[in-house]
Phi, psi and omega in degrees: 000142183273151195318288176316324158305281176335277197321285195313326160301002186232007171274320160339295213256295178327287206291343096038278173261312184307308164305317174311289176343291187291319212255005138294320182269004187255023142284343183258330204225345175112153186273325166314318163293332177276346191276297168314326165313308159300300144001263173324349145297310198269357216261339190288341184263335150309311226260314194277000150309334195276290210263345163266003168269290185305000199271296204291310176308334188284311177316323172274347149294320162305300159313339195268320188304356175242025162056035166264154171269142207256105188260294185311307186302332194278330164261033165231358186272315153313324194299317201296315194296300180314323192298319213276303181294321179292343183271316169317323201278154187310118177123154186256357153301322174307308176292295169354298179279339174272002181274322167314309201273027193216312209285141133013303192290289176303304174348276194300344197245295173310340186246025168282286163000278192301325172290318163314306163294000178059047171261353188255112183248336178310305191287300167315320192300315171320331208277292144317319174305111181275164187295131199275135198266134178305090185334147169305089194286099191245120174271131179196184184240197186232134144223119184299140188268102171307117195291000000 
């Protein structure tokens, strides 16, 4: 199936089950409690937005001053940025992946995940790649000779 088919289906599709969701769950639970739930999630997605974008930025600072390449920090910094926009957005599907893609653990288990099936290859090639041995250089200067 092509790539683009999924996406729409699932652009589709997300907004959908979320509605479904809320109005299930504010039948159960009341519309004032589902709304502060929500509320709350996103004011909570802020915050671990906040302190695991900084967590992953100090790490990938760190790898680097130790002169590794920061593969893992480099698929998690996205991961933190989806997580942070998926908790903002309203709903509890929503919330779900994004509690995946921002709690320490999962986080750290998906983009292992992603590196490993080689669905991320930019980073892998990086990963990979060996080290290129320095060309041979010849320094001179040039000057055209007049005919």
């Amino acid at each position: 199936m092509n790539i683009f088919r999924i996406i729409l289906i699932v652009l589709l599709s997300v907004p959908v089950v979320e509605i479904f969701l809320l109005v299930q769950v504010g039948g159960l639970i009341g519309v004032f409690p589902t709304i502060i739930l929500v509320i709350g999630t996103g004011v909570w997605g802020a915050y671990l937005f906040h302190t695991q974008g900084l967590n992953t930025w100090q790490r990938l600072q760190n790898t680097l001053a130790r002169g590794e390449v920061p593969t893992q920090e480099l698929v998690e910094g996205p991961l933190v940025l989806l997580g942070g926009v998926l908790l903002l957005t309203p709903g509890f599907v929503t919330d779900l992946a994004g509690l995946v893609c921002l709690l320490p653990q999962s986080r750290r288990w998906l983009a292992h995940y992603l590196l490993e099936q080689g669905l991320i290859k930019a980073v892998m090639a990086a990963r990979q790649a060996p080290a290129r041995e320095e060309e041979s250089v010849i320094e001179g200067e040039f000057r055209k000779a007049d005919d």
